[in-house]
C-alpha positions as CSV (number, residue, x, y, z in Angstrom):
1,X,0.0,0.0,0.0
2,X,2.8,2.3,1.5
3,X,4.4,1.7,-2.1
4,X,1.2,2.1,-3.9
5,X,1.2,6.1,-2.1
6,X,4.8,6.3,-2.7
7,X,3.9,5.4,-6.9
8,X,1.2,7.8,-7.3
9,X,3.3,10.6,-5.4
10,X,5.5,10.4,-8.0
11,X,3.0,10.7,-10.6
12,X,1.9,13.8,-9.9
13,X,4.9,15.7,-8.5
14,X,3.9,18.2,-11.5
15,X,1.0,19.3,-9.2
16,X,2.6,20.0,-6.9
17,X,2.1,23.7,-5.7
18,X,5.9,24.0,-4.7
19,X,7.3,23.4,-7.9
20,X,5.1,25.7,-9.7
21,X,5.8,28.6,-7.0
22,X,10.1,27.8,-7.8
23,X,9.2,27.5,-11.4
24,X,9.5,31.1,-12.4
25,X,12.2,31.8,-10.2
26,X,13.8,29.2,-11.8
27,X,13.9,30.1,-15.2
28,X,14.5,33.7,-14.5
29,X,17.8,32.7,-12.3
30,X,19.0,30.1,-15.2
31,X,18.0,33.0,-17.6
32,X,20.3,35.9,-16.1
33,X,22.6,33.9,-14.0
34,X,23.3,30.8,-14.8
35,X,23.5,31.5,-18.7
36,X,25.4,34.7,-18.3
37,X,28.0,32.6,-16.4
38,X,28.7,30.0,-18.6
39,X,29.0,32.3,-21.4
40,X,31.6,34.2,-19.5
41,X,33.8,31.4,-19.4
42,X,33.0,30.9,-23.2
43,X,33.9,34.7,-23.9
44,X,37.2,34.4,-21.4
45,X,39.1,32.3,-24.0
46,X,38.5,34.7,-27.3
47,X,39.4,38.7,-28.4
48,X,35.8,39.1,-29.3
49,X,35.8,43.3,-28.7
50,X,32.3,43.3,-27.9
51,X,30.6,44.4,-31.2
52,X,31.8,42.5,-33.7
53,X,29.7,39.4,-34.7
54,X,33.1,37.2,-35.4
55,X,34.2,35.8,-32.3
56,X,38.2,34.5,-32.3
57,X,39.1,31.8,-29.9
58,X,42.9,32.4,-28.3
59,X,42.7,29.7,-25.7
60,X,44.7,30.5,-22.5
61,X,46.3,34.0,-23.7
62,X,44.0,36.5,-21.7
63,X,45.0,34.6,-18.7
64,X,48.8,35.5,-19.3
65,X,48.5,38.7,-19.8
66,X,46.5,39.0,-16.7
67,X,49.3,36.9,-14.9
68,X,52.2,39.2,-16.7
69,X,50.0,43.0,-16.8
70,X,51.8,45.2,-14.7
71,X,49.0,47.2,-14.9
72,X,46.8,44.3,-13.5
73,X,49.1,43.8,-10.9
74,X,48.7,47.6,-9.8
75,X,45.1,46.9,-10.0
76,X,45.5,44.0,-7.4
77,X,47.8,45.9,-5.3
78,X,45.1,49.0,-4.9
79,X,42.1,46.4,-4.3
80,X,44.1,44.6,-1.9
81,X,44.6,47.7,0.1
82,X,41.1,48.8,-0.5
83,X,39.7,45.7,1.1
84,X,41.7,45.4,3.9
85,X,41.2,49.4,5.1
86,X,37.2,49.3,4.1
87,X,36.8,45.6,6.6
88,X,38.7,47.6,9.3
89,X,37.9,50.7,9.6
90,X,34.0,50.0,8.4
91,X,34.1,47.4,11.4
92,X,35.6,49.9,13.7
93,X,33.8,52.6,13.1
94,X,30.2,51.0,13.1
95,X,30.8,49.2,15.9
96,X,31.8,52.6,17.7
97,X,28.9,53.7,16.4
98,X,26.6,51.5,17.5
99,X,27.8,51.1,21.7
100,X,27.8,55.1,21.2
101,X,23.4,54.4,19.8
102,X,23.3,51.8,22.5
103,X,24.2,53.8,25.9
104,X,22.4,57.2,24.7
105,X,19.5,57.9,26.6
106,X,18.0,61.3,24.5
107,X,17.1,61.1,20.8
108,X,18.4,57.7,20.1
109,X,16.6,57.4,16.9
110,X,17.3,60.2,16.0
111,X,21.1,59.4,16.1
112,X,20.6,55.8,14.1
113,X,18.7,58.0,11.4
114,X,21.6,60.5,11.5
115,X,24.2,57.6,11.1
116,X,22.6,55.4,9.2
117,X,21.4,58.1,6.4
118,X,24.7,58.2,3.7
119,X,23.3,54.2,3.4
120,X,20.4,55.6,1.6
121,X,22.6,57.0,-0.9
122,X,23.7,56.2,-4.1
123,X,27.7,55.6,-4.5
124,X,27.2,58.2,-7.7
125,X,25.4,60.7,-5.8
126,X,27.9,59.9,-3.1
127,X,30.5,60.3,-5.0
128,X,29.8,63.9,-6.6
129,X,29.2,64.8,-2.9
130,X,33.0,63.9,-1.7
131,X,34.3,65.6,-4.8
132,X,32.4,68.8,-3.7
133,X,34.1,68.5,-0.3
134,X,37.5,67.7,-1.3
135,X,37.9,70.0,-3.9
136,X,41.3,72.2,-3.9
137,X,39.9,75.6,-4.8
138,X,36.4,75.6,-3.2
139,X,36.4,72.2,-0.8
140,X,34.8,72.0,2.9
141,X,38.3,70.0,4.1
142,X,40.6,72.9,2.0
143,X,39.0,75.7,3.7
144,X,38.8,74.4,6.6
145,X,42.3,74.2,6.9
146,X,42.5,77.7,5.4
147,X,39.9,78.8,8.4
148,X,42.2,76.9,11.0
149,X,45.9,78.3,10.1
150,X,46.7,74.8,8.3
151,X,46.5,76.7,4.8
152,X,50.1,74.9,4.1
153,X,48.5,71.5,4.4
154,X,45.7,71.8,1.3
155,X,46.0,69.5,-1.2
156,X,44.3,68.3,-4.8
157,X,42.7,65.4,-2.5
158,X,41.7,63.2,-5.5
159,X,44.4,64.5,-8.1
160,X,47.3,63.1,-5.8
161,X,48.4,60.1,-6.3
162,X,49.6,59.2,-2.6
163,X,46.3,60.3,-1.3
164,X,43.4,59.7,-3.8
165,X,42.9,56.0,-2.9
166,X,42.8,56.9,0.8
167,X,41.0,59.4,-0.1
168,X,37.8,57.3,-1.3
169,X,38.5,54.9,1.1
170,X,37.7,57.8,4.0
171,X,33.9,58.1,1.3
172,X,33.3,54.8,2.0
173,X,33.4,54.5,5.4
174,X,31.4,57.3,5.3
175,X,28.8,56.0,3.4
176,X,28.7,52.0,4.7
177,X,29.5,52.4,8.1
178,X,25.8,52.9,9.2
179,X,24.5,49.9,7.6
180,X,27.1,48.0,9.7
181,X,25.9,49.6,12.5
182,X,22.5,48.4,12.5
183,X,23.9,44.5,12.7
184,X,26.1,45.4,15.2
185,X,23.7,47.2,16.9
186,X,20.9,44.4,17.0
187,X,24.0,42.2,18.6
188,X,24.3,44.4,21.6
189,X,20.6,44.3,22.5
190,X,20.9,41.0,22.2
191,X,23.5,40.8,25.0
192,X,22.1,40.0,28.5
193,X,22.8,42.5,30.6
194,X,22.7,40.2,33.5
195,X,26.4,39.3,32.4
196,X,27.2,42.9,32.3
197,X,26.0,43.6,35.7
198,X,27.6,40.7,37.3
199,X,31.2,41.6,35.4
200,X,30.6,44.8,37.2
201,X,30.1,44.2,40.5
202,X,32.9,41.9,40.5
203,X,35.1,45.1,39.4
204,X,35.5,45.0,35.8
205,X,35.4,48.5,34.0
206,X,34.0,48.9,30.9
207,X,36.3,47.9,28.6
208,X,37.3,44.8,30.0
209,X,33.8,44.2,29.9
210,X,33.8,45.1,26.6
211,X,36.8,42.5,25.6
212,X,35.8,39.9,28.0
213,X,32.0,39.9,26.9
214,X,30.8,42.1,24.6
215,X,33.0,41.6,21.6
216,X,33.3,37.8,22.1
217,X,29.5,37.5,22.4
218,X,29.3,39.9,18.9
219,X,30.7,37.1,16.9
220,X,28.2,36.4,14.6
221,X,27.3,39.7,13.7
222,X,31.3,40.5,13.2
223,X,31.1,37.5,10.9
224,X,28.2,39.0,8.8
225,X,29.9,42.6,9.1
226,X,32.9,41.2,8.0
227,X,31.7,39.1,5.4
228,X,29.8,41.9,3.2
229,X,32.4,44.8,4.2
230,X,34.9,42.3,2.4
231,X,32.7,41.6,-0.8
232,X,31.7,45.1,-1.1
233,X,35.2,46.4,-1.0
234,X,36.4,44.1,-3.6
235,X,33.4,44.9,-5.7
236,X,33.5,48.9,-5.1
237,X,32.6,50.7,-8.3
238,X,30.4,54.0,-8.3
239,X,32.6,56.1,-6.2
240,X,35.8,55.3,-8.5
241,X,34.2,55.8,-11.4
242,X,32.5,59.4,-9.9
243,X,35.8,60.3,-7.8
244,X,38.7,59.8,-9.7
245,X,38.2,57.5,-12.7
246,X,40.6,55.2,-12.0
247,X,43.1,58.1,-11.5
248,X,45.4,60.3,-11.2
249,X,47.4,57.6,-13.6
250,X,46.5,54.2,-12.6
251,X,46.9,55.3,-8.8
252,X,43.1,54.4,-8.2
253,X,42.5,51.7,-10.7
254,X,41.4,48.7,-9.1
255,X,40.2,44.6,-10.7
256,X,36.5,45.8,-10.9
257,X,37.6,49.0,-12.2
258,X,39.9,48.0,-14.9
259,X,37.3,45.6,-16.1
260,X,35.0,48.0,-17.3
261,X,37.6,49.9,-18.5
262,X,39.1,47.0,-20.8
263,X,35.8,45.9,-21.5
264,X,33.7,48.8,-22.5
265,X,36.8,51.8,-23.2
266,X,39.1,49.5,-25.2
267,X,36.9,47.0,-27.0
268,X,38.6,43.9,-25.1
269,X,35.4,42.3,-24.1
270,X,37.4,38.9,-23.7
271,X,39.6,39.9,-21.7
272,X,37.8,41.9,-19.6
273,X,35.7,38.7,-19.2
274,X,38.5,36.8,-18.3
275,X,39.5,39.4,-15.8
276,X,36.3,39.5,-14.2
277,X,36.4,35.1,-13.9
278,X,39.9,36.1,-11.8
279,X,38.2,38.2,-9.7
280,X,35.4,36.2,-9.0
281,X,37.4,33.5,-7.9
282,X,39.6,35.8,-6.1
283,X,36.1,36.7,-3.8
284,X,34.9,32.8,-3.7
285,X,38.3,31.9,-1.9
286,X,38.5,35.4,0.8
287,X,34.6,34.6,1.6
288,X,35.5,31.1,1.9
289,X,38.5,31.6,4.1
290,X,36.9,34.5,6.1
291,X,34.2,32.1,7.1
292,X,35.8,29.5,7.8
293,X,38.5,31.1,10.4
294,X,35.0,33.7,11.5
295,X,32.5,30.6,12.2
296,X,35.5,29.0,14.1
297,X,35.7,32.0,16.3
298,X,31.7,31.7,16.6
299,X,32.7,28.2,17.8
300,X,35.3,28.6,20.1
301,X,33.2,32.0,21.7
């Protein structure tokens, strides 16, 4: 009988409601992700320029001249430093943030709106924003050091080399550091306070109670901060592209960067394919390592 149930299950699995509701869903993922994928790695082995109907396979020759660019490798160097800056100061910052939002007592949403409002933002509108304020002739930061005595420390912000990159690194946190906020911030109210009290009774100030029990007990939402403040960094487009577009020279070119620029400046859709497979591996492997070393730290907390 049992086998009888099992028979005419199987039957009709086609009316069943689930797989009509994943249906759609389905197709439209296979549709724009899945096919767009697998083309990719199709288009990462030719010189197609993007326009041209003939498509002319070179095998494994974008690859070397990603592994031999010098100019990829400065790419790599400036996303590298990127990423690393963006995870800690975005991490630092919102979780300063958000024990500042936690222990006020007076207008406390009014301070998450206040912090959390450059999220709402576009990185374009963003962008022309931080290029108003760092401007050398008319900036907020230049005449503020005009206003202050520190007239001998202006600077063309975004047209120095040594300072552009750091430059919209200091945007970004700017802009992302509320978002991370509001995780971190959902941690701490999940902390019992209980723990807290009894830490301070039995003399611990805050910031041992803040290394012996609130950070520890923040782990997962450091693993989620840490997680998208990594992926975002290596994807970070808009404010580039606004900022300094990719300059002065090369100085703010970065692997996402330089793959619209190959792709859609210089015709070399293949390579910038191939480029963007690279970098996409590149993310796979950090979010891969981050979680493994982050979830054992969940663990061992």
């Amino acid at each position: 009988m049992n086998a009888t149930i099992v028979k005419k299950r199987k039957k009709k699995w086609w009316l069943n409601y689930t797989f009509w509701f994943i249906l759609p869903s389905f197709v439209l993922y296979t549709l724009f992700v899945i096919w767009p994928t697998v083309s990719s790695i199709n288009l990462s082995f030719t010189s197609w320029d993007g326009i041209n109907p003939e498509v002319r396979y070179i095998g494994l020759d974008n690859f070397k001249e990603i592994w031999e660019s010098t100019r990829v490798h400065n790419a790599l160097k400036n996303t590298i430093i990127l990423a690393v800056s963006l995870v800690v100061l975005e991490n630092v910052v919102a979780l300063g943030l958000a024990i500042l939002v936690d222990k006020v007592r007076w207008f406390r949403n009014l301070f998450r709106s206040i912090f959390y409002f450059p999220v709402l933002m576009s990185g374009i509108i963003m962008g022309f924003i931080w290029m108003i304020i760092l401007n050398y002739n008319f900036g907020v930061f230049n005449q503020l050091l005009d206003m202050t005595g520190l007239a001998s420390w202006k600077l063309d912000w975004l047209g120095n080399p040594d300072f552009a990159l750091w430059a919209i690194i200091l945007s970004t946190v700017w802009k992302a550091a509320g978002y991370y906020m509001i995780i971190y911030l959902a941690g701490l109210q999940g902390i019992p306070q209980d723990l807290l009290e009894a830490a301070s009774i039995d003399g611990a100030g805050r910031w041992k109670q803040f290394v012996h029990i609130t950070f520890p007990l923040l782990a997962g939402a450091t693993t989620v901060c840490v997680m998208l403040s990594m992926i975002g960094s290596l994807k970070l487009f808009d404010q580039i592209a606004v900022m300094t577009n990719g300059g002065p020279g090369f100085a703010t070119e970065t692997l996402t960067y330089i793959i619209y620029r190959v792709a859609f400046g210089e015709g070399r859709q293949g390579f910038g394919t191939a480029l963007s497979l690279v970098l996409f591996a590149l993310i796979l492997i950090v979010s891969l390592i981050q979680i493994k070393l982050l979830r054992r730290r969940e663990v061992q907390m």
